[in-house]
Residue, then its C-alpha position, 0 to 999 in steps of 0.5 A: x752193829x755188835x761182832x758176833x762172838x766169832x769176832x776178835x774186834x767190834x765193827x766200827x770204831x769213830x773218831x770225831x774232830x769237832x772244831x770249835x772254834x768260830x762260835x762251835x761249841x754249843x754245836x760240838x757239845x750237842x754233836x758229842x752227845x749225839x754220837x756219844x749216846x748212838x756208840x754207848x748203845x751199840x757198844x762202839x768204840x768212840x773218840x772225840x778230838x776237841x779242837x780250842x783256840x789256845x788262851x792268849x796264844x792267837x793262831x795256836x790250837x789246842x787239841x783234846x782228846x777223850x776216848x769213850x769205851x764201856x769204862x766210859x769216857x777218859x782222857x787221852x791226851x791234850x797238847x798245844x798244835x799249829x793247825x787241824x789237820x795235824x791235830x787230826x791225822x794224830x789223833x786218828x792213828x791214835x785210835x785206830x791203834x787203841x781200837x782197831x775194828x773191821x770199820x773205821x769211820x772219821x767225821x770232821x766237824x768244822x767251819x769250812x772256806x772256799x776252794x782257794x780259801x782253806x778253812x776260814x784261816x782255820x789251819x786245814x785245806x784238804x791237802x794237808x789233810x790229805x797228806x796227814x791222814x796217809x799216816x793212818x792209812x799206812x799204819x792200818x794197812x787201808x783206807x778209811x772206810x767212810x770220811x764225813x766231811x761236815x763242813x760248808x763247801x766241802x763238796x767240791x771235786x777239788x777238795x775231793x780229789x786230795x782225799x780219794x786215797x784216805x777213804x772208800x767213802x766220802x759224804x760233803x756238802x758243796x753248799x752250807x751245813x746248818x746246825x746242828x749238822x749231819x745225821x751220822x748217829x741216825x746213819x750209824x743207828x740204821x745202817x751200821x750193820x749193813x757196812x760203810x756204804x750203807x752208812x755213807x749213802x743213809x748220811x746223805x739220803x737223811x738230808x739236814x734239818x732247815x736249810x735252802x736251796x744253797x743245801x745239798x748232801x752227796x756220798x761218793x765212792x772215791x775208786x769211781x772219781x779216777x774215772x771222773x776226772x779221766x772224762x773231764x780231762x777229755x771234755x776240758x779238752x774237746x771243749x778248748x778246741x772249740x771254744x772260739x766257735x762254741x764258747x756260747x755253749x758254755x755260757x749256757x750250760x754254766x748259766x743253767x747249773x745251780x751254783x754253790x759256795x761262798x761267792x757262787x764260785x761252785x758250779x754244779x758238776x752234773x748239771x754242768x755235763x748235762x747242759x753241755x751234752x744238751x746244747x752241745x752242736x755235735x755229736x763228738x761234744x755231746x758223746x763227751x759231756x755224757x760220758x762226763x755225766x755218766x761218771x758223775x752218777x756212778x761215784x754218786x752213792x746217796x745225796x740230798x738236796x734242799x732244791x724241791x723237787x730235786x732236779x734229776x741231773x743235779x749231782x752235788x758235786x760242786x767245781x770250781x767255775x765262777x759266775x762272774x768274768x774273772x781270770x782265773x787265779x795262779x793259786x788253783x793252777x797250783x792244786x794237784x787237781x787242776x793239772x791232773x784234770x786240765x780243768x784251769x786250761x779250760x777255765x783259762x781258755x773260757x775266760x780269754x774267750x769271754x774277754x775277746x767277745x767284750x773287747x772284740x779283739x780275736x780270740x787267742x785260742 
């Protein structure tokens, strides 16, 4: 991973938030070692972002952040801030400034909540997130080069979507983390030299220790979710169409996805189009949901999944498509995934379909 000596600037430079709040400091200790000891070696510039409830100021976040080079580890400043996500979009400018390298890789270490749940009222949701680190994109003139989302229900392609602009590479977990967490200093060991996409798609092969079923990784190109939602804007639509004759389908394809999140609210993507596309009653339904598969798989770099043997159609790409009946709530309406990929149409649509099959009244659509 060293430059060689034609090279002005290292390879890579980290930053790690670890959020400790929640019961995570002998996580984040053992976290800050890890990378500590993988980026002393290889010479790498390391920043660690430390995030404290801030004492008898309830709701307030203290952020500290140290700066290990080959002095060694010094203090880089500590403030009182409203919430993670601008203690982390500060922070990453800050050292992308003091370290600027061909390769820029952030790794965020946290509890994580639902898609309508933020952070576990932890102060962060992907948008704000997103929107905070678009300074530091600016200022380095690129995106950043892999995005390590080390958090609970992270994978989720609502969440996804408000940080394909931040960076090239994105690794998340639609289900939970188990401690001590992904293997980003084995990754960077191995596969450093080799480029961020190699780092990205290694985190996810290298998989978690423990964990279940309820445990998957996955690494994904974000140019390819542009096309991703393009063909599930298109499937939401074919499917709306049909749904008084073929809502059954859905059901279907719904009950035979494995199911992620915190009240089993993320359905998986890719199992999702393949059993559309299996029971689809044509061809036009089937050509769509295969298509929506087929993206899936192209923005797919690496994943990992706790499900043994691994199920080939299971993606790790979690949505948002409850198992219970329920109408769907004004909030997802509100993120900027669902209007651009018509999803809370289709999901508003599907939910009216299942009422009318419970009352028996005529299905509106």
């Amino acid at each position: 991973m060293s430059p060689s000596g034609a090279e002005a600037q290292p390879q890579w430079t980290v930053l790690v938030c670890l959020d400790t709040r929640g019961g995570l400091t002998v996580a984040a200790d053992g976290y800050q070692h890890r990378m500590a000891v993988v980026c002393r070696r290889s010479g790498v510039p390391l920043a660690v972002l430390r995030l404290e409830d801030e004492a008898g100021r309830p709701g307030r976040v203290t952020s500290r952040l140290l700066m290990l080079d080959k002095q060694g580890w010094r203090e880089g400043g500590r403030r009182a801030t409203d919430g993670a996500a601008e203690a982390i979009g500060r922070a990453a400018t800050t050292a992308l400034r003091l370290h600027p390298a061909r390769y820029a890789m952030l790794l965020i270490v946290k509890h994580g909540g639902g898609v309508l749940d933020g952070d576990q009222g932890l102060g962060m949701d992907s948008g704000e997130l997103g929107k905070t680190l678009a300074a530091s994109v600016q200022e380095r003139g690129q995106p950043l080069d892999v995005l390590g989302l080390d958090m609970c229900f992270s994978g989720a392609l609502e969440k996804l979507w408000d940080l394909r602009q931040c960076a090239r590479y994105i690794s998340a977990a639609p289900g939970l983390v188990y401690s001590p967490g992904l293997r980003w200093d084995e990754a960077l060991s191995r596969r450093g030299h080799d480029g961020p996409r190699a780092v990205a798609a290694e985190a996810a092969r290298l998989g978690m220790t423990g964990g279940s079923r309820e445990a998957a990784l996955v690494s994904l190109e974000t140019s390819r979710l542009t096309a991703v939602v393009e063909e599930l804007r298109g499937v939401a639509a074919q499917w709306r169409a049909q749904m008084a004759r073929d809502g059954h389908v859905v059901t279907l394809a719904r009950s035979q996805a494995h199911t992620w999140g915190r009240r089993q609210e993320l359905c998986d993507l890719g199992e999702f189009a393949a059993g559309l596309a299996r029971h689809a009653p044509d061809e036009s339904l089937q050509a769509g949901a295969v298509r929506l598969q087929e993206a899936v798989k192209s923005s797919i770099i690496g994943r990992w999944s706790g499900v043994t043997p691994t199920v080939e159609s299971l993606s790790g790409v979690g949505i948002y498509f409850p198992r219970t009946v329920e109408a769907v709530p004004p909030a997802y309406e509100r993120l900027t995934f669902a209007a651009d990929s018509d999803w809370y149409g289709f999901l508003r649509a599907y939910w009216e379909w299942v009422a009318s099959r419970v009352t028996g009244e005529a299905y509106p659509g």
